[in-house]
C-alpha positions in Angstrom: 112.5 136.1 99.3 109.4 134.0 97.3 106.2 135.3 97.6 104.0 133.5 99.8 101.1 132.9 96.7 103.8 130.9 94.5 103.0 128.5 92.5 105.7 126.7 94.3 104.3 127.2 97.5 100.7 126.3 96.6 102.1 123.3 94.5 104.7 122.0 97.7 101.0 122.4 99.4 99.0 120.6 97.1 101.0 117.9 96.8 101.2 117.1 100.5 97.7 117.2 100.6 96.9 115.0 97.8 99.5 112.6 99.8 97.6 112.6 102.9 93.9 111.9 100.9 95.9 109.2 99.4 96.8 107.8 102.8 93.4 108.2 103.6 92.1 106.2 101.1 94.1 103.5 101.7 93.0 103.3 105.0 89.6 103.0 103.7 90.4 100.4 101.2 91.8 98.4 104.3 88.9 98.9 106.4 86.3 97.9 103.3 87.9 94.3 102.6 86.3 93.5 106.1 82.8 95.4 105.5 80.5 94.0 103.4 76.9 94.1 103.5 75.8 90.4 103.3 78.8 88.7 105.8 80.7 91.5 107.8 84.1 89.8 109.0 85.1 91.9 111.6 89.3 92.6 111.3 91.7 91.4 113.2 92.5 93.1 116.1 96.5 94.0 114.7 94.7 95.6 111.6 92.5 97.7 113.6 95.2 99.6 116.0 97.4 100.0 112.7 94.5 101.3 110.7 93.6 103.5 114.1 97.3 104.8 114.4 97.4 105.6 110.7 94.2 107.8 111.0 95.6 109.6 113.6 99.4 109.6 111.8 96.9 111.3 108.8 94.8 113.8 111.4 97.6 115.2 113.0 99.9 115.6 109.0 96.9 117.4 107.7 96.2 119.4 110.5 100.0 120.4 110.3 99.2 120.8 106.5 96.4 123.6 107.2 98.0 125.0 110.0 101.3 125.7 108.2 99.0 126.9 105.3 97.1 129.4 107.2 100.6 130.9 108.7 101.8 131.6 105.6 98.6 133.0 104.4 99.0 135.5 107.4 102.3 136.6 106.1 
């Protein structure tokens, strides 16, 4: 049986993470090619239930992600 302080574990961790920032900031590039200071173009309204279903597709991973961190830290 591994450790739970691996490096595997904490690598397998960090990776997911980084995944779900990446996600993230996707979403935010999305939402910022309609946002502009000078001439705000509001998006269309398909963009905005993906962009709101991907939020909450990257909410519940990471909150799986700390949760599942957390348990094994308990270990």
């Amino acid at each position: 049986m591994k450790d739970k302080n691996t490096p595997d574990v904490a690598w397998k961790f960090w990776q997911e993470s980084k995944q779900a920032l990446d996600e993230l900031g996707d979403l935010m590039q999305q939402l910022a090619t309609f946002i502009t200071v000078d001439h705000p173009i509001p998006p269309p309204p398909g963009i905005v239930r993906q962009i709101k279903r991907d939020m909450a597709n990257f909410q519940e991973k990471f909150t799986l992600l700390v949760r599942e961190q957390k348990r094994r830290a308990e270990r």
